[in-house]
C-alpha positions, 0 to 999 in steps of 0.5 A: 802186926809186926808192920804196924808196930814199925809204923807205929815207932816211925810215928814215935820217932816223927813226934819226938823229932816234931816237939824238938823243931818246935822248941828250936823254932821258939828258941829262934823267935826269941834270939832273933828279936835281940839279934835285930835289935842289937843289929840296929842299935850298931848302924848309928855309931858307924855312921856318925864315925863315917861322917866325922871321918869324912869330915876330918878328910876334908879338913885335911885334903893333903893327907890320904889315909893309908886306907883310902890308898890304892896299892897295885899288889898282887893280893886279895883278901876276903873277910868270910863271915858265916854261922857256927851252927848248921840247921838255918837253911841255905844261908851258909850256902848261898853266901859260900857260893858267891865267895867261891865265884869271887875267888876263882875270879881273883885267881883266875886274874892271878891273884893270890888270895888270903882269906879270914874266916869268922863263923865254923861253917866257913872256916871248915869250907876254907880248908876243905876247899884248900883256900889260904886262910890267915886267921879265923874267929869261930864259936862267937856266941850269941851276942858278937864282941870287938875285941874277939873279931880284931885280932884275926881281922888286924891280919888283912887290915895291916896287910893292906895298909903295908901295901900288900893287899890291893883289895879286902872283900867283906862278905856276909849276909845282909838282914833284910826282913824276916823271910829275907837275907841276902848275901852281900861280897861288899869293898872293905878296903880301900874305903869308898872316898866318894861315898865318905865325902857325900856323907859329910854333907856341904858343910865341913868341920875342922877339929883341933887334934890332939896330937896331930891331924894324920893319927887322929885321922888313920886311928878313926878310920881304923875304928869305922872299918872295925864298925863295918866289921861289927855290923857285918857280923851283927847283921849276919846273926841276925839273918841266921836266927830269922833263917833258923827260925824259917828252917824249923817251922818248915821242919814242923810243918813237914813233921806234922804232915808226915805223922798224919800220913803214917797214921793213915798208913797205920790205920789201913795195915790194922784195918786189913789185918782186922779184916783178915781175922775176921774173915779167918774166924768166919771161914774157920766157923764155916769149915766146922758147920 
């Protein structure tokens, strides 16, 4: 029976493996319900700051932001955001595809192409790729915090208002539904004038400023690109959790399926051997008759 205590310690393996899914699936579940809620709770604010910019924009038609400037630099940057754990799916791999698109495409134009990376998964791509990587965040935990993301972003973002940058990409991937996530490689910088300016609205306000019109406006601006960012990152977590959640119930699902194939496999190999005993006694009987 030497086959069958083989199959009966895949059969062991296959349970454990099983009960350890499971427990990350629950543990998915719940994480996903407050990255969804924690997701939903940022889109407010970063559309009352756009509105009250585009406000301010159109009290102020004779200034142009630094960020809504367009420079002709030979220079790109892209702000990768992905996951600092595996085990989610093709959620990393579908994002990370798309930016090596993107990237070949901007140097293939002759572009020099700067990088920032939050999330391990694509901060280890970068470097493996041998991809310009000026900063990175990882290991953010659970629940993502400002001032974490600021530093390693403020690179591309003062990059750009210096007029060295003449675009930034933002890519991560976009919370649609449980069973759905999309990757998305958005335009960061320069801020979509238009799409600000239908925002605010027919009416326009004006505001007193304090202490003067332009710094309200680059110091506002600065906080609802930082707001995009956040929202990038809240929205991305909560795809990994929904991913992650999909990820193991199939890894169950396949556990369960395959534990019941090994006990039929193992029931057979003690049946034949069974009957081979029985066969052996019965011949051997025989023989002595």
């Amino acid at each position: 029976m030497a086959v069958g205590k083989e199959i009966r310690g895949k059969i062991t393996s296959m349970q454990n493996t099983k009960k350890i899914t499971k427990a990350m699936e629950m543990v998915s579940v719940s994480k996903m319900r407050k990255a969804q809620e924690r997701m939903r709770m940022a889109r407010p604010y970063s559309d009352k700051v756009r509105n009250v910019a585009a406000n301010l924009s159109r009290a102020n038609p004779e200034y142009t932001p630094a960020f809504l400037k367009k420079h002709d630099a030979k220079a790109v940057g892209f702000i990768i955001v992905t996951t600092d754990k595996g085990l989610c799916g093709g959620l990393n791999t579908n994002m990370l595809r798309i930016v090596t698109q993107k990237v070949r495409d901007a140097q293939a134009a002759g572009m020099d192409v700067q990088t920032v990376a939050i999330g391990n998964k694509g901060f280890g791509f970068l470097n493996r790729i041998g991809a310009k990587v000026v900063a990175h965040a990882t290991q953010l935990g659970d629940t993502p915090h400002l001032n974490k993301l600021i530093g390693p972003v403020k690179v591309l973002l003062d990059a750009y208002a210096e007029g060295k940058l003449s675009a930034v990409y933002l890519c991560y991937t976009n919370f649609i539904n449980t069973m759905r996530q999309e990757p998305v490689v958005d335009q960061l910088l320069p801020l979509n004038a238009a799409r600000m300016q239908a925002d605010a609205g027919s009416h326009s306000w004006d505001y007193i400023y304090e202490p003067d019109a332009p710094t309200v406006i680059d110091e506002l601006l600065k906080r609802y690109v930082e707001a995009l960012i956040y929202q990038a990152v809240a929205e991305n977590m909560a795809s990994e959790q929904s991913a992650r959640m999909v990820a193991m119930k199939a890894a169950t699902d396949n556990a369960t399926n395959l534990i019941a194939e090994l006990k039929l496999v193992y029931n057979k190999t003690r049946q034949a051997a069974i009957t081979k005993e029985l066969s052996e006694i019965v011949s051997g009987a025989a023989a002595v008759g």
